[in-house]
Backbone as ProteinMPNN parsed JSONL, in Angstrom:
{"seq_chain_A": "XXXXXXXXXXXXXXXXXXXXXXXXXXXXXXXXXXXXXXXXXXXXXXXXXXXXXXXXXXXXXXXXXXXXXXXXXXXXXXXXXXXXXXXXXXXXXXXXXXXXXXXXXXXXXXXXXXXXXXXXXXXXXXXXXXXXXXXXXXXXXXXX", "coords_chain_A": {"N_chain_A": [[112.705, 75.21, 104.467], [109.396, 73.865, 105.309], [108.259, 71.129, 107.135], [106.924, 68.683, 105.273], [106.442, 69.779, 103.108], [106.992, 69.939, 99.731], [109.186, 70.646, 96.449], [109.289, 72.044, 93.702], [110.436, 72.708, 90.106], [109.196, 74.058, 87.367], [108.161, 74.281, 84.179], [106.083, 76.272, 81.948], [104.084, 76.413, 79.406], [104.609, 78.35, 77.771], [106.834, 79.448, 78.446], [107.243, 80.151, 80.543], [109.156, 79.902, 83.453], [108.035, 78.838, 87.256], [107.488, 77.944, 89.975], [106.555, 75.768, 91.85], [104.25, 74.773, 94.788], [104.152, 72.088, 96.427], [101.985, 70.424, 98.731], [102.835, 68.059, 100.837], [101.37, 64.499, 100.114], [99.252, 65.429, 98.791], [97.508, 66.436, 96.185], [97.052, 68.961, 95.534], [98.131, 72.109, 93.497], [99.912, 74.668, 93.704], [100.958, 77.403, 91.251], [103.599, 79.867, 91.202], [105.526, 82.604, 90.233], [109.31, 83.155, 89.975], [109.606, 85.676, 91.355], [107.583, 86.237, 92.96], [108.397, 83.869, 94.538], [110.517, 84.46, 95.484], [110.128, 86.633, 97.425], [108.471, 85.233, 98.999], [110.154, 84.153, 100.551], [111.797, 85.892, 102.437], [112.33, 87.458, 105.21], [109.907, 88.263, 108.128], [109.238, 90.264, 110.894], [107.676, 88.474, 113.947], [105.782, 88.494, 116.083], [104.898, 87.373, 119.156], [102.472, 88.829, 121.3], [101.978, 89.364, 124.864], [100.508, 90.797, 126.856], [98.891, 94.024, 127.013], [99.776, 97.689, 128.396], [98.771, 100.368, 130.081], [100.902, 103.034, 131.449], [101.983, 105.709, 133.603], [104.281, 108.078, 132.309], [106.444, 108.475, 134.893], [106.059, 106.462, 136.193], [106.804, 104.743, 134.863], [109.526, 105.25, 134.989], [110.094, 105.049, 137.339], [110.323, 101.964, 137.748], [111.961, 99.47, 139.194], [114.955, 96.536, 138.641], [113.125, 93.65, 139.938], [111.091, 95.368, 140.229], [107.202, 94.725, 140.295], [104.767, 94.116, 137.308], [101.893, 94.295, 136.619], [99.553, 92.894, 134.432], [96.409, 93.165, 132.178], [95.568, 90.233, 131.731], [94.415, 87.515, 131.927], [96.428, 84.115, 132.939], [95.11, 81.658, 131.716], [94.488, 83.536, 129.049], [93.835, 83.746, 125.886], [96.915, 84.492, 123.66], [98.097, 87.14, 121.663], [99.092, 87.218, 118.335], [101.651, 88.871, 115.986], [102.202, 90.327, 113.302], [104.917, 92.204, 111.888], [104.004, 94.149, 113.114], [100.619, 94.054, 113.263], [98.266, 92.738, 114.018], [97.529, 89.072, 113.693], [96.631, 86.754, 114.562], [95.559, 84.33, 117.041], [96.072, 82.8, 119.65], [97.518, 79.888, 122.062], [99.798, 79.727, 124.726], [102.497, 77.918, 125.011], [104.376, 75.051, 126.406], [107.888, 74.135, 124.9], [109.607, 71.916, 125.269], [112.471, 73.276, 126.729], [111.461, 75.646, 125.743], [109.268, 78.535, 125.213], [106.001, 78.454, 122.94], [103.598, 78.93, 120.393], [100.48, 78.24, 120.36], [98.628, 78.43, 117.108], [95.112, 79.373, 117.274], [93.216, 80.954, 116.519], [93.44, 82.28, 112.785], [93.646, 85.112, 110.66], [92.266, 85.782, 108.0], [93.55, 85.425, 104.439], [94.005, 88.334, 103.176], [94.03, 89.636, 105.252], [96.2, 88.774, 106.375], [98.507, 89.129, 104.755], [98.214, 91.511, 104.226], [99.209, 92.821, 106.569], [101.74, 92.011, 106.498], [102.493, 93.188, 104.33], [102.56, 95.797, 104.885], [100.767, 97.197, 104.042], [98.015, 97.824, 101.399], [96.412, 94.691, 99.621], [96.862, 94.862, 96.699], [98.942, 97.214, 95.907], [101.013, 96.776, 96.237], [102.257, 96.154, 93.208], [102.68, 93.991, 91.962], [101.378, 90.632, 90.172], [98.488, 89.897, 88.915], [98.434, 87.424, 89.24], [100.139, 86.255, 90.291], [99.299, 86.836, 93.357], [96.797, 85.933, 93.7], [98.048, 83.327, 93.388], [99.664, 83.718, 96.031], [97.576, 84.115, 98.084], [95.794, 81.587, 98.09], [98.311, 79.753, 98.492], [98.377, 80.912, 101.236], [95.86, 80.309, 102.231], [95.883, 77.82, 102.075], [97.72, 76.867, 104.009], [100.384, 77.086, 103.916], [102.029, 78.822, 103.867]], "CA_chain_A": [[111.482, 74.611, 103.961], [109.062, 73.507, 105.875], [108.362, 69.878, 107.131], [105.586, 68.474, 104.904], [105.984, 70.725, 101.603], [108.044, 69.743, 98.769], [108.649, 72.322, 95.96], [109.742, 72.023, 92.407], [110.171, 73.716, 89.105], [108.214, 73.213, 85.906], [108.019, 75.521, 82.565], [104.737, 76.372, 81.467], [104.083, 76.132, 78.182], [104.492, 80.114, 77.903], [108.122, 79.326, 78.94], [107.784, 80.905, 82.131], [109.451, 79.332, 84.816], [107.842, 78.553, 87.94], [107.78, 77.016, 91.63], [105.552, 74.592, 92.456], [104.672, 73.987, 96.245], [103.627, 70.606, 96.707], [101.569, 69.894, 100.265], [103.195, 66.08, 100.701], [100.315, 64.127, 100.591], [98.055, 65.964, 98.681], [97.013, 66.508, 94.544], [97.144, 70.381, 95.092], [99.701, 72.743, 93.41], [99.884, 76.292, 93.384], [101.768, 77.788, 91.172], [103.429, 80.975, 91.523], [106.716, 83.228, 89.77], [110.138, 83.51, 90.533], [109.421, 86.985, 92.321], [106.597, 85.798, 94.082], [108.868, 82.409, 94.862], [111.356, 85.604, 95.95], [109.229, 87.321, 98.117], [107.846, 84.444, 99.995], [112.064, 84.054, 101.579], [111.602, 87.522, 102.677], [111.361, 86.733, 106.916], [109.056, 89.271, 108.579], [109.061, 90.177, 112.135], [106.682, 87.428, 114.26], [105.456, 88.728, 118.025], [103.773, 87.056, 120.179], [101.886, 89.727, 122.594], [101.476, 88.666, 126.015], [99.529, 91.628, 127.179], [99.647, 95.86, 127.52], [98.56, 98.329, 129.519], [99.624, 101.743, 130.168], [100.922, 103.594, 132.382], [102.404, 107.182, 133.509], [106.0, 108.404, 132.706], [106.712, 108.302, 136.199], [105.951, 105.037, 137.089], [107.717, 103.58, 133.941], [110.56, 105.564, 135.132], [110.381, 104.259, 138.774], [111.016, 100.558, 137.422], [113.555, 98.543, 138.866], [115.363, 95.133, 138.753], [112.434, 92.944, 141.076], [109.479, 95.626, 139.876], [106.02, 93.444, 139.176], [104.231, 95.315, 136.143], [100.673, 93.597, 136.606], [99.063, 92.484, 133.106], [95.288, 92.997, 132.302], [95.077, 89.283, 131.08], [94.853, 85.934, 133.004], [97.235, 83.267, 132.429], [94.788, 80.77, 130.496], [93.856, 83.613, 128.282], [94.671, 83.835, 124.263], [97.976, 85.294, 123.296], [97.754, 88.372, 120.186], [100.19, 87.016, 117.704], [101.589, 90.329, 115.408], [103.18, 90.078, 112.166], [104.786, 93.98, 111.473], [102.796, 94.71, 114.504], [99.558, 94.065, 112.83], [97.729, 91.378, 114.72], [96.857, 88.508, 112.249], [95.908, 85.621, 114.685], [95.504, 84.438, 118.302], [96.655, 81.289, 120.337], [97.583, 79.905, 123.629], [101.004, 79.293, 125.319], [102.775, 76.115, 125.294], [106.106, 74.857, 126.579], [107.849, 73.301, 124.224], [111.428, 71.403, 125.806], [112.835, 74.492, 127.436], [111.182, 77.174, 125.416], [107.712, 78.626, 125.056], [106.083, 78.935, 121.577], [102.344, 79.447, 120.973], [99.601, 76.827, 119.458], [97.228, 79.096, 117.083], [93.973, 78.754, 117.773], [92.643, 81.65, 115.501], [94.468, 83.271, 112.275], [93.189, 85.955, 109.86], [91.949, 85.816, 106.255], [94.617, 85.526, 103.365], [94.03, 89.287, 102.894], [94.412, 90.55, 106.347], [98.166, 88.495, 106.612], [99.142, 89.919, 103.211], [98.443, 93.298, 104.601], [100.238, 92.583, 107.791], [103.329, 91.158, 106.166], [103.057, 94.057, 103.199], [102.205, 96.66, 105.222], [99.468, 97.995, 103.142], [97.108, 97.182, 100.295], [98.114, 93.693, 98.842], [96.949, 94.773, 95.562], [99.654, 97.959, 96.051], [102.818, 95.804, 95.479], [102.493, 96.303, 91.771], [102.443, 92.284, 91.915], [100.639, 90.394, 88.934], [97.379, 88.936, 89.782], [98.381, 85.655, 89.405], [101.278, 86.078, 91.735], [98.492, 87.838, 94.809], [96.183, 84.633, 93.872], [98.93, 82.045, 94.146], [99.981, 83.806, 97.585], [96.717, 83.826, 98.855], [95.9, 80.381, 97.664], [99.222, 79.254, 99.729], [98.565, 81.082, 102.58], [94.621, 79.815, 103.052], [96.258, 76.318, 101.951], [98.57, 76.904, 105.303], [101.641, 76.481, 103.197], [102.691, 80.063, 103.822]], "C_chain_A": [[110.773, 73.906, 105.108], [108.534, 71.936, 105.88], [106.891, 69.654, 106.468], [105.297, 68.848, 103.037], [107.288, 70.061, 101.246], [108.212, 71.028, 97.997], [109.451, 71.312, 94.93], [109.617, 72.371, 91.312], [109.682, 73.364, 87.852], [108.281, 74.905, 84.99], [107.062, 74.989, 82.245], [104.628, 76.07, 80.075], [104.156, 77.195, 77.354], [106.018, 79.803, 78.018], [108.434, 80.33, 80.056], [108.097, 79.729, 83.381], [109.121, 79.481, 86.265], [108.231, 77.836, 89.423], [106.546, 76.394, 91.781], [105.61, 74.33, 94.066], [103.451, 73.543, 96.383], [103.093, 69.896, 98.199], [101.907, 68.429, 100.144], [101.868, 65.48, 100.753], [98.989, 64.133, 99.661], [98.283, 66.543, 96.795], [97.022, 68.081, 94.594], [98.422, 70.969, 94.849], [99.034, 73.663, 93.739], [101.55, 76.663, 92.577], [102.362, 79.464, 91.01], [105.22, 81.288, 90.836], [107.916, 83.344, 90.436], [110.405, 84.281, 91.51], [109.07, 86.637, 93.054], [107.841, 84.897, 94.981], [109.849, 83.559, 96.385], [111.134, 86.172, 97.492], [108.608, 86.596, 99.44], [108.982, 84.298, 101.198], [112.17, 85.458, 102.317], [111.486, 87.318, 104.687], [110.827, 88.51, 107.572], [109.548, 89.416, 110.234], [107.972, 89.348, 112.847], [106.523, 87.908, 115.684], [104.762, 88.316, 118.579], [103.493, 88.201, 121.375], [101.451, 89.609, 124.33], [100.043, 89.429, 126.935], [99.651, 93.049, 126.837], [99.026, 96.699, 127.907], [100.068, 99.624, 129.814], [99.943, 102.467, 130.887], [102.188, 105.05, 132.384], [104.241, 107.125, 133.235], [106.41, 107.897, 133.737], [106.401, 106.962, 136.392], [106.788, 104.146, 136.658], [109.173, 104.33, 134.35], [110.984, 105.128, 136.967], [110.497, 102.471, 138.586], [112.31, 99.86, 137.838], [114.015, 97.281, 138.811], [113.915, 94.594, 140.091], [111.158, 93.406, 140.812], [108.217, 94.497, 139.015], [104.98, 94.5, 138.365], [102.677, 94.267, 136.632], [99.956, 93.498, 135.013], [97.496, 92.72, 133.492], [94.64, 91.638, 131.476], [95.255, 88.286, 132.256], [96.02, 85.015, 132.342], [96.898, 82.22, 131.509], [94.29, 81.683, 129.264], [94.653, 83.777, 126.929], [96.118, 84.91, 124.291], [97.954, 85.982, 121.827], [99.426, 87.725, 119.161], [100.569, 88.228, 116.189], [102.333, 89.776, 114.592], [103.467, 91.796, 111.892], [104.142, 94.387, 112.037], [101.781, 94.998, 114.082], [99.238, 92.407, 113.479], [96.913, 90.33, 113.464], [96.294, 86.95, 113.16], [96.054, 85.906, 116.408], [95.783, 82.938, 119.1], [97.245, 80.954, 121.579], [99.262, 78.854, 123.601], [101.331, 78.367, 125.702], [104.211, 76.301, 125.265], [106.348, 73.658, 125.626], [109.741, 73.147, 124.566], [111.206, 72.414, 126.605], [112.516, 75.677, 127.425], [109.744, 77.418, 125.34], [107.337, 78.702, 123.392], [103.83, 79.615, 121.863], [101.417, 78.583, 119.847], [98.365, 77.815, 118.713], [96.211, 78.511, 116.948], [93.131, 80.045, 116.486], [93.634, 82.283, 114.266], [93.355, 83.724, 111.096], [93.779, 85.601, 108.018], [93.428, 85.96, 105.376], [94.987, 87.265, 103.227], [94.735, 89.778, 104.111], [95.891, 89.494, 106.879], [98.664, 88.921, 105.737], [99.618, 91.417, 103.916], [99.014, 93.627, 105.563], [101.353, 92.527, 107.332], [103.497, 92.443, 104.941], [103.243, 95.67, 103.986], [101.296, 98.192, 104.579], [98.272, 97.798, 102.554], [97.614, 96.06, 99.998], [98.282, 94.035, 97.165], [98.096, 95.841, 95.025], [100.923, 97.406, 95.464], [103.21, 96.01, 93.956], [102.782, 94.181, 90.98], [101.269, 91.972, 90.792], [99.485, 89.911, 89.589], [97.098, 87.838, 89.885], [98.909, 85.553, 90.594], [100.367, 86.413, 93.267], [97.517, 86.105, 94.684], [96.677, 83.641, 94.064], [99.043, 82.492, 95.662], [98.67, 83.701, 98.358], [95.96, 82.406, 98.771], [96.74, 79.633, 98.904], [99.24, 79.899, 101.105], [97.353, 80.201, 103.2], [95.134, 78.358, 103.043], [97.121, 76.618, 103.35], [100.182, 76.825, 105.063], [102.584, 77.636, 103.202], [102.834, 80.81, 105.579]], "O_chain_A": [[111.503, 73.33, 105.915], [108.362, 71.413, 104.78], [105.878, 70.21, 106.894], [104.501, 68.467, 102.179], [108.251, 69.734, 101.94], [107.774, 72.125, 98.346], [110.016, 70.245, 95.166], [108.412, 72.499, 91.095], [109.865, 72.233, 87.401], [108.405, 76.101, 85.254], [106.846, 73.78, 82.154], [105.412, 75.188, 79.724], [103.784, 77.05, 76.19], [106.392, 80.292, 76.951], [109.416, 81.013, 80.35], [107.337, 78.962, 83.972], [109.874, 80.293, 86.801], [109.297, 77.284, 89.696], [105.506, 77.054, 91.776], [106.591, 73.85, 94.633], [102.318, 74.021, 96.447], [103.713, 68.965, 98.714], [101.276, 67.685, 99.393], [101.122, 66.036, 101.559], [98.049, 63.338, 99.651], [99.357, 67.014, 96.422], [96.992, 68.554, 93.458], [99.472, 70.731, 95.446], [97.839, 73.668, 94.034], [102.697, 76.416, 92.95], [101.517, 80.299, 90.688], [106.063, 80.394, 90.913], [107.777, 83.662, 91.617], [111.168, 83.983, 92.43], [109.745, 86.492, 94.073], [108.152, 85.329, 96.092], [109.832, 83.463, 97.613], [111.903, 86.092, 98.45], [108.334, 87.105, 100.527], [108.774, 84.322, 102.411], [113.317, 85.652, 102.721], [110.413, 87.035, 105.221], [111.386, 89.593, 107.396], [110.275, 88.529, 110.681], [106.953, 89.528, 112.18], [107.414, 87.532, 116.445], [103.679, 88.898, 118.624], [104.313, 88.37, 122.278], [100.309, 89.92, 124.667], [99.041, 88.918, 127.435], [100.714, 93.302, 126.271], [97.795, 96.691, 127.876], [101.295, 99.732, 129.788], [98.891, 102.921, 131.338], [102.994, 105.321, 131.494], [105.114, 106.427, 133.751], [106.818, 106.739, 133.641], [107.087, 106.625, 137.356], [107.368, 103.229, 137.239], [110.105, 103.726, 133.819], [112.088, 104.992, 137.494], [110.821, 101.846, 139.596], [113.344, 99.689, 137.191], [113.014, 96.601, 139.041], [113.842, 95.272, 141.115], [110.167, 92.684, 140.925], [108.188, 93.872, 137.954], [104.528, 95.532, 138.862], [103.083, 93.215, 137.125], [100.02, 94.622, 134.516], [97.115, 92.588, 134.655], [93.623, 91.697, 130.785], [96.028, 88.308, 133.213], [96.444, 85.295, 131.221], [97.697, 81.759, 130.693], [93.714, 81.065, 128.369], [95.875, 83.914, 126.875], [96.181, 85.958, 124.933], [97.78, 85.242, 120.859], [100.593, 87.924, 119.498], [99.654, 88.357, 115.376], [103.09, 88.854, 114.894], [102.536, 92.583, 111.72], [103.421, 95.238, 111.516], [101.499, 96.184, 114.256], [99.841, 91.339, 113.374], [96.054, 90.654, 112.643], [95.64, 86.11, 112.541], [96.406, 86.93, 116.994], [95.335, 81.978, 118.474], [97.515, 81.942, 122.262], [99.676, 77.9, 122.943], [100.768, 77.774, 126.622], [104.973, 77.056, 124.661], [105.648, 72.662, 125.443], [110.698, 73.863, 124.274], [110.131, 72.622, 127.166], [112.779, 76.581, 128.217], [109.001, 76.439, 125.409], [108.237, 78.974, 122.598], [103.168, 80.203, 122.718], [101.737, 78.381, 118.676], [97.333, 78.057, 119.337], [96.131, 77.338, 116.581], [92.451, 79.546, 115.589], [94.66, 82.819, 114.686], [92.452, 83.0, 110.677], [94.769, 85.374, 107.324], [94.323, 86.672, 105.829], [96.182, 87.557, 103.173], [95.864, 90.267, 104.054], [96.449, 89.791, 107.936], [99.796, 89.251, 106.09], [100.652, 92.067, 104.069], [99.437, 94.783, 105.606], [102.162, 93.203, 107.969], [104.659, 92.682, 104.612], [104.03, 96.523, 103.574], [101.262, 99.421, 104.656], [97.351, 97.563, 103.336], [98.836, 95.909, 99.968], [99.246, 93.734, 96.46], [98.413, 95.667, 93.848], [101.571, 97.645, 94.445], [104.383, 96.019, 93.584], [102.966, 93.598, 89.912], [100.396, 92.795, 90.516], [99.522, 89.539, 90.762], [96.117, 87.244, 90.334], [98.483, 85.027, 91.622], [100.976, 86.153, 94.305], [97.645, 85.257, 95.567], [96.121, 82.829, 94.803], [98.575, 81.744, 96.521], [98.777, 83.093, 99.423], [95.397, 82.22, 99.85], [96.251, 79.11, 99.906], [99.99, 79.507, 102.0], [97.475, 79.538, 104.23], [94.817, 77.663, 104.008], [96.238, 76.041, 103.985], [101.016, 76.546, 105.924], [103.705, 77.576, 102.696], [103.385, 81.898, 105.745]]}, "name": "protein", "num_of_chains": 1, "seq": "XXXXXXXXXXXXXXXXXXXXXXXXXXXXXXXXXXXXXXXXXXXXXXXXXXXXXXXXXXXXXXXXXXXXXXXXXXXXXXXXXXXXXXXXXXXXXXXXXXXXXXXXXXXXXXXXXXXXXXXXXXXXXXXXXXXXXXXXXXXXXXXX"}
């Protein structure tokens, strides 16, 4: 769970059981189904892109220990961040302790991370349309 969000369960008045996630802080819910709740635990692949650029058989096969590949980016410029190797945002490189991570600076519409992370349509899933409006809900809320 992440630092900031609470979560907790409530029955509707339908007697469907729910998840609640609670931004600390803040009067908004969303609520959203077991499945959904399901679905959200699901971890994706996350890439940060540094650059790419192409080059011949031969050259990638002359590579060795010490070879310098040259990048067509500078060092202050944005880094492509890929979810399922679908690019969904963009942000710049920061050390953080010992390791690098990456501070976004741009990220894509509720729809176009759905479709990254589903790898398709989102309405495809066979998902209810509550459950696609809670997730997009919690993603534009940042909670996803």
């Amino acid at each position: 769970m992440e630092a900031g969000v609470g979560t907790a369960l409530a029955t509707l008045r339908l007697g469907r059981t729910v998840r609640l996630i609670l931004p600390l802080g803040t009067s908004e819910v969303v609520l959203m189904s077991a499945d959904l709740s399901t679905i959200l635990r699901l971890e994706v692949p996350i890439i940060v892109q540094l650059a790419e650029r192409k080059m011949t058989l031969g050259e990638a096969l002359a590579l060795v220990p010490g070879s310098i590949i040259e990048l067509p980016k500078t060092a202050d410029e944005e880094l492509d961040l890929l979810v399922n190797n679908r690019k969904i945002g963009t942000g710049l490189a920061v050390k953080i302790g010992e390791n690098f991570g990456i501070e976004i600076t741009h990220i894509g519409t509720a729809e176009e991370k759905i479709q990254a992370m589903g790898g398709g349509e989102p309405r495809s899933s066979g998902a209810s349309e509550e459950d696609l409006d809670a997730l997009a809900s919690a993603l534009l809320e940042g909670q996803v």
